[in-house]
Biopython code that builds the backbone (N, CA, C, O; Angstrom):
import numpy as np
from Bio.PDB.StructureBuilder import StructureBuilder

atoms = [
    (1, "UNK", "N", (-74.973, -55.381, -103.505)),
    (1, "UNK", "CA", (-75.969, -54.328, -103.410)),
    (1, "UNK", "C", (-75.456, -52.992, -103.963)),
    (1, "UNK", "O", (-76.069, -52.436, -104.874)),
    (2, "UNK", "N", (-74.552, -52.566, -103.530)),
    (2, "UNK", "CA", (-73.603, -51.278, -104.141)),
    (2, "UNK", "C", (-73.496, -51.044, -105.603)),
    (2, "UNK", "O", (-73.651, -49.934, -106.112)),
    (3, "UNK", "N", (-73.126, -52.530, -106.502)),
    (3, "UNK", "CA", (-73.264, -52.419, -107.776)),
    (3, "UNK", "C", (-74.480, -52.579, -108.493)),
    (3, "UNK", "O", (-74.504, -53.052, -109.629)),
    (4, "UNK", "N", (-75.546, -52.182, -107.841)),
    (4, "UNK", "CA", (-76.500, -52.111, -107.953)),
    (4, "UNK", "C", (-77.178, -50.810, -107.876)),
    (4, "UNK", "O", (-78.124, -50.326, -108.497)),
    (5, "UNK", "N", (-76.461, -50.410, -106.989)),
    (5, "UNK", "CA", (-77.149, -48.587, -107.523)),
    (5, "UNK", "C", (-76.143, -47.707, -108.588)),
    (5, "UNK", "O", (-76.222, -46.811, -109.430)),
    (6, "UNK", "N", (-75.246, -48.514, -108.011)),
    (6, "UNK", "CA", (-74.485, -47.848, -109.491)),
    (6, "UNK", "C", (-74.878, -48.069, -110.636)),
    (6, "UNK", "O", (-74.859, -47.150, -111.454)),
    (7, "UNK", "N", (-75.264, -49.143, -110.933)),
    (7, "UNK", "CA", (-75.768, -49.264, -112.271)),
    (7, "UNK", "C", (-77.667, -48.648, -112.570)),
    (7, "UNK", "O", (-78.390, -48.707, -113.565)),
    (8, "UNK", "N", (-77.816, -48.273, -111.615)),
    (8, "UNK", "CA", (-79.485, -47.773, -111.693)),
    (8, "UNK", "C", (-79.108, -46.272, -111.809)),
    (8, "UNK", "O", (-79.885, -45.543, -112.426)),
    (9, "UNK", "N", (-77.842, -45.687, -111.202)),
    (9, "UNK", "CA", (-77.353, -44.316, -111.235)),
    (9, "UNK", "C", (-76.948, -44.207, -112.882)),
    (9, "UNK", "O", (-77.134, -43.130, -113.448)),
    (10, "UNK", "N", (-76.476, -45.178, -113.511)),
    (10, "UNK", "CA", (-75.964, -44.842, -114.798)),
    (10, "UNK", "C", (-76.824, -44.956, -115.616)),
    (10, "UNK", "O", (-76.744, -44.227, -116.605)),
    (11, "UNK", "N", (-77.812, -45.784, -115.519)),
    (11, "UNK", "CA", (-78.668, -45.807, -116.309)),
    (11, "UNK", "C", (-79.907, -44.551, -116.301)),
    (11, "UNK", "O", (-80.487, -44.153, -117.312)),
    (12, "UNK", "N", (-80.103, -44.128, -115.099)),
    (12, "UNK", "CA", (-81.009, -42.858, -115.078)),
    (12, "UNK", "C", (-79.931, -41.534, -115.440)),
    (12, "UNK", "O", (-80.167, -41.145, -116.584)),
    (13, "UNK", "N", (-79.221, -41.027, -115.020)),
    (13, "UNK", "CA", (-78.199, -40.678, -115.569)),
    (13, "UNK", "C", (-78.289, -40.450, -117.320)),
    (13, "UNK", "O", (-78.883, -39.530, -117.881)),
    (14, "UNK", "N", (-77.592, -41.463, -117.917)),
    (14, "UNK", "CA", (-77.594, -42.024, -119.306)),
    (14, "UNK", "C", (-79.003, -41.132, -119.963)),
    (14, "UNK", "O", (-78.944, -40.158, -120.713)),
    (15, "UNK", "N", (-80.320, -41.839, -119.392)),
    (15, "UNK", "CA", (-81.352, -41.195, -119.920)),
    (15, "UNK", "C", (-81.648, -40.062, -120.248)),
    (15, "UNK", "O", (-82.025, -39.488, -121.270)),
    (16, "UNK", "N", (-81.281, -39.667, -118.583)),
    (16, "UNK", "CA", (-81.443, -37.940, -118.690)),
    (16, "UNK", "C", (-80.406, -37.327, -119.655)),
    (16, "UNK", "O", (-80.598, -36.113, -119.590)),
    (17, "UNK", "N", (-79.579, -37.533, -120.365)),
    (17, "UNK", "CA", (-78.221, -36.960, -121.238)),
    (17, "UNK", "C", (-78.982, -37.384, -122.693)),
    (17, "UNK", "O", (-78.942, -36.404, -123.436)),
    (18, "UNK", "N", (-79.486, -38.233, -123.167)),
    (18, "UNK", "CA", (-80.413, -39.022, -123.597)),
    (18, "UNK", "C", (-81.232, -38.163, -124.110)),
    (18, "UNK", "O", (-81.233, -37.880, -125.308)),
    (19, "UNK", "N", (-81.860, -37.759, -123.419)),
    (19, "UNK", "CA", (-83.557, -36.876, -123.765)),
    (19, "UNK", "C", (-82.889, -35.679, -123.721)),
    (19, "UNK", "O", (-83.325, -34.861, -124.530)),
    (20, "UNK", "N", (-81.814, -35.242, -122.922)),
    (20, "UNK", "CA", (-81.326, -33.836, -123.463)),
    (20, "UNK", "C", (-80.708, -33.797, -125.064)),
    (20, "UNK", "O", (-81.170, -33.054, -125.930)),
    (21, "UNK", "N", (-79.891, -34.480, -125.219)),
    (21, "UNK", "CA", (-79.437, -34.151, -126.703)),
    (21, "UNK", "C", (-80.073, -34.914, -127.697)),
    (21, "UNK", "O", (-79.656, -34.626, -128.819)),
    (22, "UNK", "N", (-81.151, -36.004, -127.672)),
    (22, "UNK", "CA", (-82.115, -36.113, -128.894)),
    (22, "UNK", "C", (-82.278, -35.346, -129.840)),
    (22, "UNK", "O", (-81.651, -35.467, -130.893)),
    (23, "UNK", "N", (-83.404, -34.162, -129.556)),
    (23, "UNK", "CA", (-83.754, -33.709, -130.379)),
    (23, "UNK", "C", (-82.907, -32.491, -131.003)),
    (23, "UNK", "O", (-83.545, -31.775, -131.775)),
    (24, "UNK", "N", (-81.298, -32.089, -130.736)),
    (24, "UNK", "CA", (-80.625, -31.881, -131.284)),
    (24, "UNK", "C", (-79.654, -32.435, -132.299)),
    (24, "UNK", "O", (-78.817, -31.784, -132.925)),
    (25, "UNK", "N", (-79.915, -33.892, -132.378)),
    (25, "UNK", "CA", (-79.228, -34.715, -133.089)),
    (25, "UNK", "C", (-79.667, -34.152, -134.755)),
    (25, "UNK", "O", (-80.512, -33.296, -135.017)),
    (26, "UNK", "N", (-78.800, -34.930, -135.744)),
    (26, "UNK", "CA", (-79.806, -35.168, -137.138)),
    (26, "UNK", "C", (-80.218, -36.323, -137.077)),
    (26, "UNK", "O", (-79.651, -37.228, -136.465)),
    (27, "UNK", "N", (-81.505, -36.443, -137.861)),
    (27, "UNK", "CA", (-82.541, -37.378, -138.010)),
    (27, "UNK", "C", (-81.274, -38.808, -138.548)),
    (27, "UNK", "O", (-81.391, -39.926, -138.047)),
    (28, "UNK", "N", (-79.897, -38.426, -139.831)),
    (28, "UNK", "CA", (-79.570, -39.418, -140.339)),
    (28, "UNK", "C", (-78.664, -40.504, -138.819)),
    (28, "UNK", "O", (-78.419, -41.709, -138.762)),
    (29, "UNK", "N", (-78.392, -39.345, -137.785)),
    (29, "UNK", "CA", (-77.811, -39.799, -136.701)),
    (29, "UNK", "C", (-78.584, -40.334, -136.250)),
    (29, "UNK", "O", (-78.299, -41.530, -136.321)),
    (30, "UNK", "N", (-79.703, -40.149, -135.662)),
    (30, "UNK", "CA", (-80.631, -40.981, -135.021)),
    (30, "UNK", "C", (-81.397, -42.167, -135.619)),
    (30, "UNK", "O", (-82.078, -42.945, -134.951)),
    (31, "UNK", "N", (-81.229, -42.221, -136.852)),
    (31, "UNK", "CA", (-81.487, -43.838, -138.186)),
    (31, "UNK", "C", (-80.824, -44.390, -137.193)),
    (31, "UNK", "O", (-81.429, -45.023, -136.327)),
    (32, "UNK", "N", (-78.764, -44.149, -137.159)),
    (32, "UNK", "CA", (-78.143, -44.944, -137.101)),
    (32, "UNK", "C", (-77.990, -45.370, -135.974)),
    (32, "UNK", "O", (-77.584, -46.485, -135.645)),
    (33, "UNK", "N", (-78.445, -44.123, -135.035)),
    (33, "UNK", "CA", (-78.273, -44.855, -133.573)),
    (33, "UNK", "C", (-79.537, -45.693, -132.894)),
    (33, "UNK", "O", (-79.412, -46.061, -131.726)),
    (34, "UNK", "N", (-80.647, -45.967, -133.559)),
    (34, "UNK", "CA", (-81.493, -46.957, -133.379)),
    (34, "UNK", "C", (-81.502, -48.400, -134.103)),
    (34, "UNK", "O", (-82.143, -49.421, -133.852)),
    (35, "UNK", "N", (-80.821, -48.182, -134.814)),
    (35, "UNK", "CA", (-80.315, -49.284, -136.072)),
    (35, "UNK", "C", (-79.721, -50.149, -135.288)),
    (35, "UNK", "O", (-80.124, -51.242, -134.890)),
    (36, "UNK", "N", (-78.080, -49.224, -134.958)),
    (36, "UNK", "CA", (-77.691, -49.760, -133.934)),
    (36, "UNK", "C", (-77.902, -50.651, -132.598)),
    (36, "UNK", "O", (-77.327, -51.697, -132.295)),
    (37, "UNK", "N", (-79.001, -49.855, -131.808)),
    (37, "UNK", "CA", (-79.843, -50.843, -130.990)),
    (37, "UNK", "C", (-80.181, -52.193, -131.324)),
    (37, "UNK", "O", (-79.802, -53.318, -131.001)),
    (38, "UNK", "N", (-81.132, -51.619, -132.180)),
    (38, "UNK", "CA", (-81.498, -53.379, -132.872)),
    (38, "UNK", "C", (-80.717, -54.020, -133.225)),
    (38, "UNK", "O", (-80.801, -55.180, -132.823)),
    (39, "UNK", "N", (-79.703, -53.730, -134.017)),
    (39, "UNK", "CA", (-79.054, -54.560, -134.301)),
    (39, "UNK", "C", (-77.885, -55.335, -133.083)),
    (39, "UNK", "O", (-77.122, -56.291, -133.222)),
    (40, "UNK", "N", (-78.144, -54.492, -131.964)),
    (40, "UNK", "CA", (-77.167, -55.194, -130.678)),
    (40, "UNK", "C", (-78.312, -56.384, -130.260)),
    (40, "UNK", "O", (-77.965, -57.565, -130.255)),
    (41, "UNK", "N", (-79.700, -55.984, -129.910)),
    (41, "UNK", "CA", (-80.674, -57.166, -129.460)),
    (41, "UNK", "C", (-80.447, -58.057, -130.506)),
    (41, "UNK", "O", (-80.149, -59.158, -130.042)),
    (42, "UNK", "N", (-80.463, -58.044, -131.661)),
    (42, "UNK", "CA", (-80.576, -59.243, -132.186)),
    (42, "UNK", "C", (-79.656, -60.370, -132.107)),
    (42, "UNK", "O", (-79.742, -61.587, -131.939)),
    (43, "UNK", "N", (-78.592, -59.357, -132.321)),
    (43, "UNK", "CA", (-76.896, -60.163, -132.266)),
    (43, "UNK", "C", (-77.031, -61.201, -130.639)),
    (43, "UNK", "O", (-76.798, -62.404, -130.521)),
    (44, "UNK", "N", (-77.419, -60.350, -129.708)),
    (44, "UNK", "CA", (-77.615, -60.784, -128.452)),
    (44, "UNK", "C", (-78.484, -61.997, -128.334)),
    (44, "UNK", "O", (-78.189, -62.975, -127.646)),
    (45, "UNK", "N", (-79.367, -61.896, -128.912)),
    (45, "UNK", "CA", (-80.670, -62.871, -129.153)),
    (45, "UNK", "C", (-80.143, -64.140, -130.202)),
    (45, "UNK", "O", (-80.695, -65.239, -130.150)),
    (46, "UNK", "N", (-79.466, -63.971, -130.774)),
    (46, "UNK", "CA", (-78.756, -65.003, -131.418)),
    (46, "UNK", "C", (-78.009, -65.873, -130.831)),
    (46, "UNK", "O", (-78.082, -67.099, -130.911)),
    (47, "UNK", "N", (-77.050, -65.026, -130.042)),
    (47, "UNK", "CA", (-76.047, -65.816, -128.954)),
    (47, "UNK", "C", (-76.788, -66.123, -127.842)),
    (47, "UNK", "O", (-76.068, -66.621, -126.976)),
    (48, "UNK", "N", (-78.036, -66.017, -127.490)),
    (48, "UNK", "CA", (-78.771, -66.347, -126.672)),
    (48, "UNK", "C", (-79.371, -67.925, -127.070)),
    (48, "UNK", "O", (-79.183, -69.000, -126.501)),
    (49, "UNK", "N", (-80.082, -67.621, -128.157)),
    (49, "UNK", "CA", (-80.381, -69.081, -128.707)),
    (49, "UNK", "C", (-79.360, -69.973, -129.268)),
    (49, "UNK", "O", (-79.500, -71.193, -129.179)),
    (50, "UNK", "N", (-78.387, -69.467, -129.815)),
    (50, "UNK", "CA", (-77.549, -70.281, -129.927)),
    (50, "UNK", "C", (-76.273, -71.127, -128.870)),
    (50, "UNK", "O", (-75.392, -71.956, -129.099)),
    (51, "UNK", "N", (-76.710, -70.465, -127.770)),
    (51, "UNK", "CA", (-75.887, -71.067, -126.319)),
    (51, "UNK", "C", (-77.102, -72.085, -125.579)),
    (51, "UNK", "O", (-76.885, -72.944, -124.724)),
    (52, "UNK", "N", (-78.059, -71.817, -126.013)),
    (52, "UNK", "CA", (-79.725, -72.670, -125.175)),
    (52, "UNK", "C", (-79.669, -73.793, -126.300)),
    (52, "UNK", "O", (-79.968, -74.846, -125.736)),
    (53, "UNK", "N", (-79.438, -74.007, -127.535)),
    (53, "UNK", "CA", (-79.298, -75.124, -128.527)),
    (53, "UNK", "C", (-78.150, -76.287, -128.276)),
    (53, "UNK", "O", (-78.163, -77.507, -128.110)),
    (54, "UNK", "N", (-77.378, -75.484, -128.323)),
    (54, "UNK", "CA", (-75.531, -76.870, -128.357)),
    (54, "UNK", "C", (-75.412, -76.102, -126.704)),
    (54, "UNK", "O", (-74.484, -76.399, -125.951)),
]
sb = StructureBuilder()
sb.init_structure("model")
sb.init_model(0)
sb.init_chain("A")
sb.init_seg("    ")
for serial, (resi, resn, name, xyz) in enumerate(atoms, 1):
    if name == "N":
        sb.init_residue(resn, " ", resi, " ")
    sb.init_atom(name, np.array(xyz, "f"), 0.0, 1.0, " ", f" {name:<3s}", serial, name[0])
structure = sb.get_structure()
């Protein structure tokens, strides 16, 4: 249960730091840091289907 609010603390947390420095970023930073994202789901989503196959 404990590691459980910790991780709901970091993640609201995270956000709020998040929405503060956005719109100070540059736009070419923020390409890369959504790029990034996607490109972690997919990687994830790969090793996902590929552990549900073999």
């Amino acid at each position: 249960m404990p590691k459980y609010v910790i991780i709901v603390l970091i993640v609201v947390i995270g956000t709020f730091i998040i929405m503060n420095y956005w719109p100070k970023l540059k736009e070419t930073t923020k390409n890369k840091i959504i790029a990034s994202i996607f490109g972690i789901i997919s990687i994830g989503f790969m090793v996902l289907i590929s552990l549900l196959i073999f």
